[in-house]
SEMIRO-277827 format. One record per atom (N, C-alpha, C): x, y, z; atom name. Coordinates in Angstrom, 1 decimal, padded with zeros to 4 digits, always signed. Each point is the difference from the previous one (the first is absolute). Layout:
REC      px      py      pz  atom
REC       X       Y       Z    CA
...
//
This chain:
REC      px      py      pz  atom
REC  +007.6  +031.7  -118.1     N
REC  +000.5  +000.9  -001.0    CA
REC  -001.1  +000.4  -001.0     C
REC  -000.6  -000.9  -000.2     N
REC  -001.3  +000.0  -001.7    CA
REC  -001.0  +001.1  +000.9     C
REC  +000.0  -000.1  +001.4     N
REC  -001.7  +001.3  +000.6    CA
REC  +001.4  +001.5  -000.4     C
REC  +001.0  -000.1  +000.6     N
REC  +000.4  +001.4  -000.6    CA
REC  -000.3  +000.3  -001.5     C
REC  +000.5  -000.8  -000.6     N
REC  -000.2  +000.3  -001.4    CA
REC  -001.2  +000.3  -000.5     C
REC  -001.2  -000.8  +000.5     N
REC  -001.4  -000.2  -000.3    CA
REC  -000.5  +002.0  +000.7     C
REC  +000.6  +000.1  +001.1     N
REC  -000.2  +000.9  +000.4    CA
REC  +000.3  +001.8  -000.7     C
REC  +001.1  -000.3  -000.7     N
REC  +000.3  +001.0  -000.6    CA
REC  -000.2  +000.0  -001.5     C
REC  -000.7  -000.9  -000.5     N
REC  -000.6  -000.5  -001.2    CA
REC  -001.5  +000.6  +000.1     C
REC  -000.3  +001.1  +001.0     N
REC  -001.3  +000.1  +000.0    CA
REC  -000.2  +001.3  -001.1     C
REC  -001.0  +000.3  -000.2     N
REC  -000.2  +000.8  -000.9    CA
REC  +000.6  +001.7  +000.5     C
REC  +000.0  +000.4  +001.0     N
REC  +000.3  +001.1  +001.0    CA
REC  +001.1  +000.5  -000.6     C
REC  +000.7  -001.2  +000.5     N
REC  +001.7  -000.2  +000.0    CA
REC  +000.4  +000.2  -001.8     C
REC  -000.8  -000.6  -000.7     N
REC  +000.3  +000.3  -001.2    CA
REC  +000.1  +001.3  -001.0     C
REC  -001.5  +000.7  +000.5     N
REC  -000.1  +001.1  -000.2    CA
REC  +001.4  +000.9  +000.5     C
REC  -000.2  +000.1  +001.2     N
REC  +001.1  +000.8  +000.8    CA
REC  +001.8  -000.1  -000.7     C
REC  -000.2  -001.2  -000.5     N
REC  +001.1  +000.0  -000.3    CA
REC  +000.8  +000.1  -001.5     C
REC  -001.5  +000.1  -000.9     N
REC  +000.2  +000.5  -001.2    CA
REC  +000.2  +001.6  +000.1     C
REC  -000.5  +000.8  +001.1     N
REC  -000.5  +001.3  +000.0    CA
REC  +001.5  +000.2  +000.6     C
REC  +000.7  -000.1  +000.9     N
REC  +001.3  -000.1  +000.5    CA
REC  +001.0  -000.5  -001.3     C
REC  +000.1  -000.3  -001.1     N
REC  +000.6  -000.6  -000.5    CA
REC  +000.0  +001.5  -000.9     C
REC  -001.2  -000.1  -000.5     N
REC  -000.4  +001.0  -001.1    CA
REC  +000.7  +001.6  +000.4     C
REC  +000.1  +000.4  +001.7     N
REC  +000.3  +001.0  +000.3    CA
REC  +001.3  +000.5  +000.1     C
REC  +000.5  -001.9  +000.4     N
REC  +001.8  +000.7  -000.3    CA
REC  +000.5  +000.1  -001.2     C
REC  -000.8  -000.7  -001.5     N
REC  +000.6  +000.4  -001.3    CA
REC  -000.1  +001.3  +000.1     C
REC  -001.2  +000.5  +000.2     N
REC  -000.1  +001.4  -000.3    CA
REC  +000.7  +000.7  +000.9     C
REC  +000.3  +000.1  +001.3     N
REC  +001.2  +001.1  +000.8    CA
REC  +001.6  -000.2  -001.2     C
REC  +000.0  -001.2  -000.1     N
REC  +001.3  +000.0  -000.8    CA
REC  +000.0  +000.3  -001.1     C
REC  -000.9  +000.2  -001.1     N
REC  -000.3  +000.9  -001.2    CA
REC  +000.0  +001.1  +000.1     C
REC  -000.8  +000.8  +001.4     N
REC  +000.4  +001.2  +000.0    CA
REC  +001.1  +000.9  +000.8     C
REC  +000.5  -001.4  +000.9     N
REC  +001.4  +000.6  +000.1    CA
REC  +001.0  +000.0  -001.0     C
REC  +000.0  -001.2  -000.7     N
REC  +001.0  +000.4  -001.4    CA
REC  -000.3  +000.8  -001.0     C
REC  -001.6  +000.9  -000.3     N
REC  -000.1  +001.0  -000.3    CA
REC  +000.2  +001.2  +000.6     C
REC  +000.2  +000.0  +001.4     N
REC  +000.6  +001.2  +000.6    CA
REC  +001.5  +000.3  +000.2     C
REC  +000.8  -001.4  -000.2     N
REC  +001.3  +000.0  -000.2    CA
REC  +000.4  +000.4  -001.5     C
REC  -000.5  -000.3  -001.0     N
REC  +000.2  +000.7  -001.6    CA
REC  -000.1  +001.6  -000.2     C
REC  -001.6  +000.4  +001.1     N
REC  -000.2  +001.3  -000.1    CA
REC  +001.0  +000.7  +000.9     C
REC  +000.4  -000.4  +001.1     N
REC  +000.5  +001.4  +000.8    CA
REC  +001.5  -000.6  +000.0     C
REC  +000.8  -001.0  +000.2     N
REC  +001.3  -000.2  +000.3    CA
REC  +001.0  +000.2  -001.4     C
REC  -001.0  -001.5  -000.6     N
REC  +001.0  +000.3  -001.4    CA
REC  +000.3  +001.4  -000.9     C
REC  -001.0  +000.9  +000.2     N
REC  +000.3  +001.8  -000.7    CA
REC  +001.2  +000.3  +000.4     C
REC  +000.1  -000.3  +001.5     N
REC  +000.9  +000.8  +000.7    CA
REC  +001.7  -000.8  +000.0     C
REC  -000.3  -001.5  +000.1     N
REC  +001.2  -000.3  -000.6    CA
REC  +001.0  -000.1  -001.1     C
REC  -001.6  +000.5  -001.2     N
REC  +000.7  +000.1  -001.4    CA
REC  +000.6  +001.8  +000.1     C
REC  -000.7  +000.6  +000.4     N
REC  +001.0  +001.3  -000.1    CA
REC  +000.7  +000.1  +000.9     C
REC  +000.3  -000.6  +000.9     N
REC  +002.0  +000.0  +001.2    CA
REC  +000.7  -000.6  -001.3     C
REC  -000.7  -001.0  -000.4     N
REC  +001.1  -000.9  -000.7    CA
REC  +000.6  +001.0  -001.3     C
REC  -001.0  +000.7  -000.8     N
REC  +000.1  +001.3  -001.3    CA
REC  +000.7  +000.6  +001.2     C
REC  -000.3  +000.5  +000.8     N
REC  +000.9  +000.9  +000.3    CA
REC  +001.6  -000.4  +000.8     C
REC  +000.2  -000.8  +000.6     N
REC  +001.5  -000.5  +000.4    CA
REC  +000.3  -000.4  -001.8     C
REC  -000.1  -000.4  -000.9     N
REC  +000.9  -000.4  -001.3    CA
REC  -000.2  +001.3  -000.3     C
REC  -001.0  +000.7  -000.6     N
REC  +000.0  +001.3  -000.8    CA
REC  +000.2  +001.1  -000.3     C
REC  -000.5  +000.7  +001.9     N
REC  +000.1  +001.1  -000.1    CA
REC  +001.1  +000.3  +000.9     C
REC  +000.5  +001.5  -000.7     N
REC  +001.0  +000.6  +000.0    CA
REC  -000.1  +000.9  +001.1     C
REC  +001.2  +000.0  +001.5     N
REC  -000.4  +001.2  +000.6    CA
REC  +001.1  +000.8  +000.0     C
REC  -000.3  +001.1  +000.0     N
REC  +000.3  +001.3  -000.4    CA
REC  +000.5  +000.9  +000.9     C
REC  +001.5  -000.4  +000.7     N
REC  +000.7  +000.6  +001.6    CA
REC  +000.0  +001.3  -000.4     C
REC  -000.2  +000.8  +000.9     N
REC  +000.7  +001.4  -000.2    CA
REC  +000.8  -000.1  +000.6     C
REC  +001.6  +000.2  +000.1     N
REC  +001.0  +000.1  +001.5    CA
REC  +001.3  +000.3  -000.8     C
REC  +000.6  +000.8  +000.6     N
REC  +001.6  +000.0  -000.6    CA
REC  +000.4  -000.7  +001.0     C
REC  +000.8  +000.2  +001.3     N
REC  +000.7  -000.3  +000.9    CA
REC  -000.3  -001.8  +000.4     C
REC  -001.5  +000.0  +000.2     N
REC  -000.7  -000.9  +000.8    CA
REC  -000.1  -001.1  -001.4     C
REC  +000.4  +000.6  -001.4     N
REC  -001.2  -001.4  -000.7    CA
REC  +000.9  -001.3  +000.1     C
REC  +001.6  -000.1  +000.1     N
REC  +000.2  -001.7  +000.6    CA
REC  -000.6  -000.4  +000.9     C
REC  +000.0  +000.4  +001.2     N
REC  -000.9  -000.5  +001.2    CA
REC  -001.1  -000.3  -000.1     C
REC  -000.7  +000.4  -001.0     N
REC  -001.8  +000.0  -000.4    CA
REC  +000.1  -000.9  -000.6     C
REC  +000.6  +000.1  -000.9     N
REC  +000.4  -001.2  -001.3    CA
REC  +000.1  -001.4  +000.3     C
REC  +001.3  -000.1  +001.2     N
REC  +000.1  -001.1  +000.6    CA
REC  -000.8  -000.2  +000.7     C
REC  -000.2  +000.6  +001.2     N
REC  -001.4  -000.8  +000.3    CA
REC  -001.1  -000.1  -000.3     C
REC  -000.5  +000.1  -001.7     N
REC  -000.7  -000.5  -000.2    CA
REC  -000.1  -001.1  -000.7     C
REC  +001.2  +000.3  -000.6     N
REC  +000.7  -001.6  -001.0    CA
REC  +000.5  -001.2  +001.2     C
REC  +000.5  +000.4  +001.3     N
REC  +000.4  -000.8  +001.0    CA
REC  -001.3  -000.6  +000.4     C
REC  -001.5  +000.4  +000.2     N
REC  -001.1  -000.7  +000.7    CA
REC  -000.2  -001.5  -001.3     C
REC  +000.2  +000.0  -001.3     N
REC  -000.1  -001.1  -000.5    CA
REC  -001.0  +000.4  -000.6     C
REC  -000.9  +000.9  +000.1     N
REC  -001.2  +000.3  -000.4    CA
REC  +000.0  +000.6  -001.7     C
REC  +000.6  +001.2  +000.4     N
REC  +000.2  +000.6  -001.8    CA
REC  +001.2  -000.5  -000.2     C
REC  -000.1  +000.7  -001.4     N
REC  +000.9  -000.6  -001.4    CA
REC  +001.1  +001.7  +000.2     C
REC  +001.1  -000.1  -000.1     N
REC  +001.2  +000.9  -000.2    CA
REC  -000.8  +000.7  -001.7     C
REC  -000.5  -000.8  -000.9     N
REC  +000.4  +000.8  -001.2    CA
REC  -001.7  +000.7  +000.3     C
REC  -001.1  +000.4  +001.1     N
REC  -000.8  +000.4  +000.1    CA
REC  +000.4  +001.4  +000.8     C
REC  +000.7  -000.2  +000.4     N
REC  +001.0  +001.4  +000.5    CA
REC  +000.2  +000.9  -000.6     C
REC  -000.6  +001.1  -000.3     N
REC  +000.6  +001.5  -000.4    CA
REC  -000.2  +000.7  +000.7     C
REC  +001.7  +000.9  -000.3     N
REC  +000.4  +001.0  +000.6    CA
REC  -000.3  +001.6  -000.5     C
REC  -000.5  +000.5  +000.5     N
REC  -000.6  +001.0  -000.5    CA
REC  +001.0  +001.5  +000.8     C
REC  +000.2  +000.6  -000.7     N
REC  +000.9  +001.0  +001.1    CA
REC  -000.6  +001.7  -000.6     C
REC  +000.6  +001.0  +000.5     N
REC  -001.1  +001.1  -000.3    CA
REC  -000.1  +001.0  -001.1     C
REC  +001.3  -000.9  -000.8     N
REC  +000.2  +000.8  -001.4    CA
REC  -001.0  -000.8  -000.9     C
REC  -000.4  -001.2  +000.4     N
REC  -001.0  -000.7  -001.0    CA
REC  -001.5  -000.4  +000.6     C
REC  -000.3  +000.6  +000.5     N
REC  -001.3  +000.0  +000.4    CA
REC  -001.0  -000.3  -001.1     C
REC  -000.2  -000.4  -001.2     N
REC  -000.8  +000.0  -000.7    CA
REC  -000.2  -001.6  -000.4     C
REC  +001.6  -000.1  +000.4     N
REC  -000.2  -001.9  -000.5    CA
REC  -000.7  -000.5  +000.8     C
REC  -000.6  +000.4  +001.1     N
REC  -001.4  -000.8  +001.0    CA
REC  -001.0  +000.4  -000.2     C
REC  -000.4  +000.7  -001.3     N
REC  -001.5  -000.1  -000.5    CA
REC  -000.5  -001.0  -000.2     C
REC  +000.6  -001.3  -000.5     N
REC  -000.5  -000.9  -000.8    CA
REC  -000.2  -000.9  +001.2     C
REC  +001.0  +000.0  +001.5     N
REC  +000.3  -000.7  +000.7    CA
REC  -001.2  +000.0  +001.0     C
REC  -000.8  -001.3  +000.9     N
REC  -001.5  +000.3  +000.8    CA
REC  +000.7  -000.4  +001.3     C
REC  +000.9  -000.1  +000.3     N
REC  +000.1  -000.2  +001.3    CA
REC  +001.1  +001.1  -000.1     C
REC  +000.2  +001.2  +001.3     N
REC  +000.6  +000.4  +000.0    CA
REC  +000.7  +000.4  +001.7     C
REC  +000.9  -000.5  +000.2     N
REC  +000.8  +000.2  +001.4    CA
REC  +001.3  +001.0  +000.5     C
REC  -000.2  +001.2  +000.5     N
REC  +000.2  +000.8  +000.1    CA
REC  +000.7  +000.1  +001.4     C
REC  +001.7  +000.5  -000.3     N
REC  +000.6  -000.4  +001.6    CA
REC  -000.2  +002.2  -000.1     C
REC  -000.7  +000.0  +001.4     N
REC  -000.7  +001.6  +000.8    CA
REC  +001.4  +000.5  -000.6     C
REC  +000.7  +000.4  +001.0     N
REC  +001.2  +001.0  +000.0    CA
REC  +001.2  +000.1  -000.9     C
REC  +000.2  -000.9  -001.5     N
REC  +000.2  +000.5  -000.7    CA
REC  -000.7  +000.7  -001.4     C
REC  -001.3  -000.2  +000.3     N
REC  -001.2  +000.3  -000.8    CA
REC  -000.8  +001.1  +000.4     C
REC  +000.2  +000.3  +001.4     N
REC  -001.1  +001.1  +000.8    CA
REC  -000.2  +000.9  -000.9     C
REC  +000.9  +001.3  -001.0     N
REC  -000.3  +000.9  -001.3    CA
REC  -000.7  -000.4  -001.3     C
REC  +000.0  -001.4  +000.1     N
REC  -000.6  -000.6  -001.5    CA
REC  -001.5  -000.6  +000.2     C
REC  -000.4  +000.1  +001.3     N
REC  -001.2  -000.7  +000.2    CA
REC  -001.2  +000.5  -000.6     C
REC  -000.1  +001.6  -000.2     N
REC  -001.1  -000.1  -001.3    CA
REC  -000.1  -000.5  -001.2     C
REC  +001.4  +000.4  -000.6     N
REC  +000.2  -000.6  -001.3    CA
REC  +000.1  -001.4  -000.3     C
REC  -000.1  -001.3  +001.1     N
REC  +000.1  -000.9  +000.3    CA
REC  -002.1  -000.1  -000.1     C
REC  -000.7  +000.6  +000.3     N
REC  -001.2  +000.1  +000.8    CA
REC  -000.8  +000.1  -001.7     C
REC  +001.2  +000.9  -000.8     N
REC  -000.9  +000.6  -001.1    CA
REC  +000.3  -001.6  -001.1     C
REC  +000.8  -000.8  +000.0     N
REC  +000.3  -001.0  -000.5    CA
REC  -000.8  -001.4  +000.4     C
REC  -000.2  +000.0  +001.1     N
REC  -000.8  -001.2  +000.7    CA
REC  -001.5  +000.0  -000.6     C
REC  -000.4  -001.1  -000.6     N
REC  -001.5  +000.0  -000.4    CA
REC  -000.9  -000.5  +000.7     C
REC  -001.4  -000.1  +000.4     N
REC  -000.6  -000.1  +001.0    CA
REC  +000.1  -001.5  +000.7     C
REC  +000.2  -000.6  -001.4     N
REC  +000.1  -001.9  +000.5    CA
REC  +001.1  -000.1  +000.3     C
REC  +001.3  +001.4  +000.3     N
REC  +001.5  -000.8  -000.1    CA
REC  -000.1  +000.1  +001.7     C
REC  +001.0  -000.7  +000.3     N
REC  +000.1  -000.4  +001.9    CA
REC  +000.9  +001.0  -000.2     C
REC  +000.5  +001.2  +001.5     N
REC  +001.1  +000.4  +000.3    CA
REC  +000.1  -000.1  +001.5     C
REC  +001.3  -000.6  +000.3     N
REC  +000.4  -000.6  +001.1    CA
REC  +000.9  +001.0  +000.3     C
REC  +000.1  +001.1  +001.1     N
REC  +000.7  +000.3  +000.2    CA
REC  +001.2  -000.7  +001.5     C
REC  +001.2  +000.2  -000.6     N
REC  +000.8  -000.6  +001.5    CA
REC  +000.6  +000.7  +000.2     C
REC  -000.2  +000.5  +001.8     N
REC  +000.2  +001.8  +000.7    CA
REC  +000.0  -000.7  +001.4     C
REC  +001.5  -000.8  +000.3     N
REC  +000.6  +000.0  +001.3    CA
REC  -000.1  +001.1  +000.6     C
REC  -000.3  -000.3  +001.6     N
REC  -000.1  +000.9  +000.9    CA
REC  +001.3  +000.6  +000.1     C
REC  +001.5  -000.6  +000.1     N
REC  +001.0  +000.5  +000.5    CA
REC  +000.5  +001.4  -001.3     C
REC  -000.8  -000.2  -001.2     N
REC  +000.3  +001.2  -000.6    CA
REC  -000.8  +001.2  +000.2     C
REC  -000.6  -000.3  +000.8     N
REC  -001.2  +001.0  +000.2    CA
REC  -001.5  +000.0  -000.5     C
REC  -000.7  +000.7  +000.1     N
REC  -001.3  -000.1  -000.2    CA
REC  -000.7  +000.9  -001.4     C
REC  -001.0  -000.6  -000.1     N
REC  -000.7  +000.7  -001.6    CA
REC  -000.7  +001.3  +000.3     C
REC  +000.3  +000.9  -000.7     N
REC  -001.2  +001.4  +000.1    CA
REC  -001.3  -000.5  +000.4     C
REC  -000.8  +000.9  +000.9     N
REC  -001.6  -000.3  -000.3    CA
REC  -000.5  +000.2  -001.4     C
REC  +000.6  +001.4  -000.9     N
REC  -000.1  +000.0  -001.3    CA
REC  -000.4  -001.1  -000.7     C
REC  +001.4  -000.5  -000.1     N
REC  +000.4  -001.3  -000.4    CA
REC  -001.3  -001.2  +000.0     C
REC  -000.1  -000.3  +001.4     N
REC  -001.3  -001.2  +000.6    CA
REC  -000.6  +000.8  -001.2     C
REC  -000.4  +000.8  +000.5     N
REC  -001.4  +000.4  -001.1    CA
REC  -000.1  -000.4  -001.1     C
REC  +001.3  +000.3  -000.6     N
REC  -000.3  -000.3  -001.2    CA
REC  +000.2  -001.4  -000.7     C
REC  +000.8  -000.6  +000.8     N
REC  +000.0  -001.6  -000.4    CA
REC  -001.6  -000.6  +000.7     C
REC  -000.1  +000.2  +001.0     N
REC  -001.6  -000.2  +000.3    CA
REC  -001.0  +000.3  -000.7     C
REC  -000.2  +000.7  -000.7     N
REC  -000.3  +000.3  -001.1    CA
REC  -000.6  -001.0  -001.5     C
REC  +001.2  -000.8  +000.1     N
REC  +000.3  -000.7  -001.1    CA
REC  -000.7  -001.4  +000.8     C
REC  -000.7  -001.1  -001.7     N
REC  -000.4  -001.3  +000.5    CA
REC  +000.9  -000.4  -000.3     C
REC  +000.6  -001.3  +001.0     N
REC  +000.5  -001.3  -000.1    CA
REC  +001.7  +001.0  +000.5     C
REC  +000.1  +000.7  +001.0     N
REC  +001.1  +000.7  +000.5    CA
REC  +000.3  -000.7  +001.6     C
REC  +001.2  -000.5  +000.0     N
REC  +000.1  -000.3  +001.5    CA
REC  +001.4  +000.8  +000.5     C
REC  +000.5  -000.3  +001.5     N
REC  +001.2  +000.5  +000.3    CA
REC  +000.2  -000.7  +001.2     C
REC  +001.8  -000.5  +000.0     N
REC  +000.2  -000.8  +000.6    CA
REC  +001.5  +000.1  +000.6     C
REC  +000.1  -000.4  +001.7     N
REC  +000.8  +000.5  +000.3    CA
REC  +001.0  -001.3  +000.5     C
REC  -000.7  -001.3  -000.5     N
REC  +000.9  -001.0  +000.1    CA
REC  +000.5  -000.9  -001.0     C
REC  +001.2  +000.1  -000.3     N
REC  +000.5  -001.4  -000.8    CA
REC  -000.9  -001.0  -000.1     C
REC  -000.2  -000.8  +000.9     N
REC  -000.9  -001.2  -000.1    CA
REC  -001.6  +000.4  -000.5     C
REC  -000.3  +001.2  +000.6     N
REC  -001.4  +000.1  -000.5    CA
REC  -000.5  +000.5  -001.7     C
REC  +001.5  +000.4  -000.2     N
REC  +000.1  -000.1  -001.4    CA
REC  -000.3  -000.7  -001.2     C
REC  +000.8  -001.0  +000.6     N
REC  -000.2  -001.4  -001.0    CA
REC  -001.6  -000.6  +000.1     C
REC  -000.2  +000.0  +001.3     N
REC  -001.9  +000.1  -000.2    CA
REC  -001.0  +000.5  -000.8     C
REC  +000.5  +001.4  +000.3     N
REC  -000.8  +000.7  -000.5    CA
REC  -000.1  +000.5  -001.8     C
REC  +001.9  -000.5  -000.4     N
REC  -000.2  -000.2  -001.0    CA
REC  -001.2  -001.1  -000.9     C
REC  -000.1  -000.8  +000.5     N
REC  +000.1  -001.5  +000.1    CA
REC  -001.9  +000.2  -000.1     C
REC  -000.5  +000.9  +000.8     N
REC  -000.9  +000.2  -000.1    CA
REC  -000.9  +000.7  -000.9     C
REC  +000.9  +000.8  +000.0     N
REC  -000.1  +001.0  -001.4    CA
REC  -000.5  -000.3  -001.6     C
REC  +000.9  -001.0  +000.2     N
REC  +000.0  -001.0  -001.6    CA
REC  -001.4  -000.6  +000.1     C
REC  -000.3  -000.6  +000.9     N
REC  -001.5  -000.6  +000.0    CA
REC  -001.0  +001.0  -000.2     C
REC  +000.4  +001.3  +000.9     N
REC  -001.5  +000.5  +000.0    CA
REC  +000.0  +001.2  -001.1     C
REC  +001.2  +000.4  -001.0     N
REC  +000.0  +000.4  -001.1    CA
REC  +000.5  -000.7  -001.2     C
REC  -001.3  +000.4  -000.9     N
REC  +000.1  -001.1  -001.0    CA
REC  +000.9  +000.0  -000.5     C
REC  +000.6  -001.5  -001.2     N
REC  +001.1  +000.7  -000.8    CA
REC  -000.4  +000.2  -001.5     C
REC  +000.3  +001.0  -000.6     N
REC  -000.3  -000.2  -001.2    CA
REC  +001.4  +000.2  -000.9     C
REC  +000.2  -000.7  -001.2     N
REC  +001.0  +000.2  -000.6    CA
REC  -000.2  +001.1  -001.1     C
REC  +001.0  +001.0  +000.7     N
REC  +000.1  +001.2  -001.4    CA
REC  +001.2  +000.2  -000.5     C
//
């Protein structure tokens, strides 16, 4: 047992294994500096955004259904919920996420376009079984940064979800 030891006691071995020692503090310093820089940003604004921000349904008929399922995924807060309907279009200026059900909204979508600011997200949700969006339309929500459109329930809550991350929040 003493020649193994004597053996790995050589000078080689020593070096090599200071330089191997030295290499994994430093991957793990700079992995825990790449986990402060890129993850934690992104978890602190889901987190500002699930407590804070406010989204901003457009829907008469449809906004229980929206409502609930989004207060049903566990995700948001019921009192982050406003209802926005088309006599009051102005109370979602202040509002940065904005979700927009298509076919009760299709006439308001400029005026909805002229209220949206560049950093606000608008989500439009435009099931296929009510029909489809003008090319007009595409254009002009295409047009706009941070605009999506969605023709599933489930891809919703994603894409909300996504939204919040990749637009900032700021409190106004």
């Amino acid at each position: 047992m003493q020649t193994v030891i004597d053996f790995f006691n050589h000078p080689f071995f020593i070096i090599i294994g200071g330089l191997a020692t030295i290499s994994a503090i430093a991957t793990f310093i700079y992995s825990v500096y790449l986990i402060i820089k890129g993850v934690l940003p992104v978890w602190y604004r889901l987190g500002i955004g699930l407590s804070k921000r406010e989204i901003a349904v457009f829907a008469d008929n449809e906004f229980n259904n929206l409502k609930n399922m989004l207060v049903d995924s566990g995700i948001f807060h019921e009192k982050n919920i406003i209802k926005i309907d088309s006599k009051s279009l102005k109370k979602a200026e202040s509002l940065s996420l904005l979700l927009v059900h298509w076919k009760a909204f299709e006439s308001e979508i400029e005026n909805i376009l002229k209220i949206k600011k560049d950093s606000d997200a608008l989500i439009i949700y435009a099931p296929q079984e009510e029909g489809f969006i003008e090319k007009k339309f595409l254009e002009l929500i295409n047009a706009e940064r941070n605009s999506i459109i969605v023709n599933f329930r489930g891809r919703l809550l994603n894409d909300i979800l996504i939204s919040m991350i990749t637009t900032s929040y700021e409190k106004r």
